[in-house]
N, C-alpha and C positions, 0 to 999 in steps of 0.2 A: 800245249806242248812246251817243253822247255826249250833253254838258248842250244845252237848247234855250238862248233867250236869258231864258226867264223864269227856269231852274234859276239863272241866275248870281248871286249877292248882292254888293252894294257891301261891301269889305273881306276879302268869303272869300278865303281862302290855298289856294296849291297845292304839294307839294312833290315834286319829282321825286324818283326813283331815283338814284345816283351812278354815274356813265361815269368809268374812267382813260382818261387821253389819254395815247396812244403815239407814239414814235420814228413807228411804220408809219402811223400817222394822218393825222400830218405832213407825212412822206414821201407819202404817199397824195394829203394836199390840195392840195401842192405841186402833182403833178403833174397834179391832176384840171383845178388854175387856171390852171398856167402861172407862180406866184409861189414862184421861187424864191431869195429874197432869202436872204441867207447868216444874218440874226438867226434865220429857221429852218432851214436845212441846212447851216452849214458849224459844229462844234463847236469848231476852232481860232479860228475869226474870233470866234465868240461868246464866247470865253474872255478875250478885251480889249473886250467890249464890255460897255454900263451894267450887263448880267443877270449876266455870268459863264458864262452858257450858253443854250442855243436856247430857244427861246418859241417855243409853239405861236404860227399867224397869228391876227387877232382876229377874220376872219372865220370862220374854223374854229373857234371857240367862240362864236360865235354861232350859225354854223349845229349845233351841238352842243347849244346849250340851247333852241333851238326842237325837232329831236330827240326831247332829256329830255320837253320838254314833251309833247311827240304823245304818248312813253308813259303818259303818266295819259291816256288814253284820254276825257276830257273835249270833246275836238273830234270824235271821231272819226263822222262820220256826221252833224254838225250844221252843220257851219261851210261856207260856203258859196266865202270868198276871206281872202287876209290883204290886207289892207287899205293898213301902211304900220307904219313905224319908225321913234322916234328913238332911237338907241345911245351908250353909252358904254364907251371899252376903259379901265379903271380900273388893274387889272393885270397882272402877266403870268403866263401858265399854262406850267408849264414840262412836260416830260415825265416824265408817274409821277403828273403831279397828277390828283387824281379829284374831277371839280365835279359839282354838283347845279344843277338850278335851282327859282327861288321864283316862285311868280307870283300877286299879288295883282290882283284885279279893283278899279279904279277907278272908274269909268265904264262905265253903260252906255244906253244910247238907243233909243228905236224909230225907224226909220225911216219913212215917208211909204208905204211898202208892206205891207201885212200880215202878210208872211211870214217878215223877214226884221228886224233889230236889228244895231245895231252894241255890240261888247264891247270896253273897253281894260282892260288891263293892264299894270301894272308887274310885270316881271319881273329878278331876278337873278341872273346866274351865280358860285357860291361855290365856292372851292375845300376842302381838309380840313383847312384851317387855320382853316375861317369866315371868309375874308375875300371880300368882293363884290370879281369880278376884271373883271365886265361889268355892265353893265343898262341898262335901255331902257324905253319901252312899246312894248308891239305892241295895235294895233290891226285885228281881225276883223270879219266879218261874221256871223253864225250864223243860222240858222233858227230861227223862233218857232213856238209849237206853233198849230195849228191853232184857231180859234176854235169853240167847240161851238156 
């Protein structure tokens, strides 16, 4: 079972497992979205452009460090909605790079309800170089434990 809203503390740290992102990833999210812009599918076009070569999209490393996150299994059976985001795409993840994400709890609040708390955190997506290539907060809702 994951954390309630009481287990969370202002400042604990999270730190995910590390995902490489692949060629087929890409290829994959492309087509899952429909965005197929050439800075991720075309290798010659990307070879005269700022990177040198294809970048993953930035919403496939977003939807990648939310992912990471679910596996620490900290939400998992408690969280009720995600609530909302604000994002930043910092840099680019290219393919073969393998990110982690970090997610520090900020804030957290009860709600007007008994059962139920809202949780923020800052969160970061870093690649194997240590450098933060995304980050955001995301803001949850989770269940609070039961009053005895």
């Amino acid at each position: 079972m994951g954390y309630y809203f009481e287990d969370y503390e202002i400042g604990q740290e999270f730190i995910s497992p590390g995902r490489t992102i692949t060629e087929h990833d890409v290829m994959t999210f492309a087509g899952l979205s429909g965005d197929y812009n050439q800075l991720h599918t075309n290798t010659e076009f990307c070879s005269r452009s700022l990177f040198g070569k294809p970048i993953a999209h930035g919403l496939l490393g977003l939807s990648v460090a939310s992912g990471l996150l679910s596996r620490l299994g900290v939400a998992e059976g408690t969280t009720i909605a995600f609530l909302g985001l604000s994002w930043d795409f910092t840099g680019p993840i290219f393919f073969g790079d393998t990110v982690c994400a970090r997610a520090t709890i900020t804030e957290k609040r009860k709600t007007s309800k008994m059962d139920r708390g809202i949780v923020i955190r800052q969160v970061e997506l870093i690649n194997q170089r240590g450098n933060v290539v995304q980050k955001g907060e995301m803001k949850t809702m989770v269940k609070r434990k039961a009053e005895e």
